[in-house]
N, C-alpha and C positions, 0 to 999 in steps of 0.2 A: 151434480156440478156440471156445468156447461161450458166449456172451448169451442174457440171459434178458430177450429184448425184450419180454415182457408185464407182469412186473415191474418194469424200467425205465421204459415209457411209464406206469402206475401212477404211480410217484413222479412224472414231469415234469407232469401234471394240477394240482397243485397249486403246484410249485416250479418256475421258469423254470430254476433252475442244473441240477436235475436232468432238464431238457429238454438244456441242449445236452451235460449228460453223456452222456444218452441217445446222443446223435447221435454222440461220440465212439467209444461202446463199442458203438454201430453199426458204424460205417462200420471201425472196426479188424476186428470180427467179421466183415464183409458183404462189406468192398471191402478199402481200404483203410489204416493208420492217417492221424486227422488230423493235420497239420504246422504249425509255427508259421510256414511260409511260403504257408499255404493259406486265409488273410483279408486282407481289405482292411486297411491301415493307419488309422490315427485319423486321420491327420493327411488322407488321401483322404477319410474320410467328414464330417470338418471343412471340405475344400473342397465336397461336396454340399450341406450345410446352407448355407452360404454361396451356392451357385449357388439353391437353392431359397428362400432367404430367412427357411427354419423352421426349429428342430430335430429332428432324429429319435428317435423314442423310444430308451430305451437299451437295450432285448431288440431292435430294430434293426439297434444299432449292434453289440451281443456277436455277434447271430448272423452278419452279414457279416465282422467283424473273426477270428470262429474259422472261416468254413468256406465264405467267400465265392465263394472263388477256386478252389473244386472243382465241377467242371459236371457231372459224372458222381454226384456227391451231389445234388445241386441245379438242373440245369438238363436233363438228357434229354430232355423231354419240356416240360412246362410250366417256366417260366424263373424262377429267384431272377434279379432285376436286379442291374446293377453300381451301387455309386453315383452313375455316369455315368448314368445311367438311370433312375433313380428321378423322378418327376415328380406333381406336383401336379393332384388333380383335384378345385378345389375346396376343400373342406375333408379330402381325403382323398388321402393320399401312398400312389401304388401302386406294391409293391414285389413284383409275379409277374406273369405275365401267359402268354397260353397263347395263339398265334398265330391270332388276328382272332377270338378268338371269346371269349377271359374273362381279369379283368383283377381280382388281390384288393389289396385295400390296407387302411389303416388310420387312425383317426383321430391326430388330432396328440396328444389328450392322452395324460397319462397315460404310466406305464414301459414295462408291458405291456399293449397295446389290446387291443381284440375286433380282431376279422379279417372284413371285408367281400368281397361278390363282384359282381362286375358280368357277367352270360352273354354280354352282346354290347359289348364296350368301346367300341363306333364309335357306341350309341344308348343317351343317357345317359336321355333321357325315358322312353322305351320299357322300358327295362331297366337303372331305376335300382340302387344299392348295396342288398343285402341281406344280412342276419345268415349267417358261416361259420362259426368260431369261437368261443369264447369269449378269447381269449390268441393273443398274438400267436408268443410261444416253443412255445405246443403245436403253432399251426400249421404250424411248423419241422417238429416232430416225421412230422406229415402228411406233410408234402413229402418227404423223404425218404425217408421209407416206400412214398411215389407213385412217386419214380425207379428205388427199386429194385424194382419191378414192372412198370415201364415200360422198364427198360432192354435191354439186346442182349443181355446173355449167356445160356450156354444153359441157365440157369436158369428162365427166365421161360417163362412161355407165358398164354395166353387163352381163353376159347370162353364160348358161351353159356349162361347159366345154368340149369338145370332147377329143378322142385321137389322132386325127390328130394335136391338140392343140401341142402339148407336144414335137415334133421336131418342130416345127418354135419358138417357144419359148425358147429353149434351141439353134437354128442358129442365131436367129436374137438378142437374147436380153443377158445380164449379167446376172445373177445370182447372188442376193443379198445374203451379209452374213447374215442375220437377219430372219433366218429358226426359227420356233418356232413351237411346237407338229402340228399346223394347219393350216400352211401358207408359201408358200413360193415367193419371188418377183424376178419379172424381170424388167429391163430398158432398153432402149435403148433413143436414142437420143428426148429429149422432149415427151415420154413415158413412164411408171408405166404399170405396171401389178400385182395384187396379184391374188396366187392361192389360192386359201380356199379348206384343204381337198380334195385335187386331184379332186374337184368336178364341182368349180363355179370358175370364172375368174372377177374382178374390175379391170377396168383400168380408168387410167388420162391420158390425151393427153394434153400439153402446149397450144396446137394453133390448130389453125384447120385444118393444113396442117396435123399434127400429127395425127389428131382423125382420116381424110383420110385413112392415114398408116397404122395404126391399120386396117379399118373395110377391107381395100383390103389385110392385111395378114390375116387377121383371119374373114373370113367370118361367116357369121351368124347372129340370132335373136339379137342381141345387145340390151337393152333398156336404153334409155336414160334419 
């Protein structure tokens, strides 16, 4: 099955629905398909607004309710929270968090917030909320583009960046709209790449043929 995940994330830049479409005709592509038993019910995310006292935006509430309940989409590495889990900081309901060290959330207003980050969740002065996102459904899009480059299968792998990197990367592949202070992605056919900080390279290959493609563009220590 083929997706065309750079014209997909294209259209969700502007339009949340075509975000979690995106995610859908991902995760059927990638892993796979989503289920109508693989989100949080309303009536769960109606007892969190309740425990928290606020309500949840409603790009929120669609993206838990379609896709909550898959951790292998959403939780690998850095965590989609459960509604149980969701909490208040402030003026700012964080709903990801990446074990002791960063923590994204969102303002109350509003359908679709911006997306904030905190580097160190335990030192709110030190390392207050600053600008991730623009959308809160694009930041969907992110995440799950994150897992499945972060995930175990023998697609993936890692290594240090060069700068020889950086023209084949820019020939061979798209350039994702989904730029964030420390990251930036490329595709190309049945490929992913994230760059972290001009420093380190993740990539996901679909197939094997793909993971091929990759290690003869981009030679080097790969680990897998």
């Amino acid at each position: 099955m083929t997706f065309d995940v750079a014209g997909s994330v294209a259209g969700a830049v502007h339009d949340r629905s075509a975000a979690w479409r995106f995610i859908e005709g991902f995760a059927a592509a990638w892993t796979e398909p989503i289920g109508p038993e693989d989100g949080w019910s309303r009536r769960e995310l109606a007892e969190a607004e309740d425990r928290l006292g606020a309500g949840l935006p409603e790009a929120l509430k669609e993206a838990l309710s379609l896709f909550g309940k898959r951790p292998e989409v959403t939780s690998n590495h850095d965590r989609l929270l459960t509604p149980a889990e969701l909490r208040l900081d402030r003026e700012v309901l964080v709903f990801r968090s990446d074990q002791w060290i960063e923590a994204w959330g969102v303002p109350l207003a509003g359908d679709d917030p911006e997306v904030l980050v905190r580097t160190d969740s335990r030192d709110e002065f030190q390392h207050p909320w600053k600008p991730w996102m623009p959308r809160f459904s694009l930041a969907c899009v992110e995440l799950v583009l994150s897992m499945a480059v972060f995930g175990d299968s023998g697609g993936t792998a890692d290594r240090e960046r060069s700068d020889a990197d950086v023209p084949l990367l820019e020939e061979h592949f798209s350039l994702l709209p989904l730029n964030n202070p420390l990251s930036r992605w490329f595709v190309s056919d049945d490929l992913i790449i994230r760059e972290d900080d001009r420093a380190w390279l993740w990539a996901c290959a679909r197939t094997p043929e793909a993971f091929e493609l990759l290690v003869e563009r981009f030679p080097g220590p790969w680990e897998r």
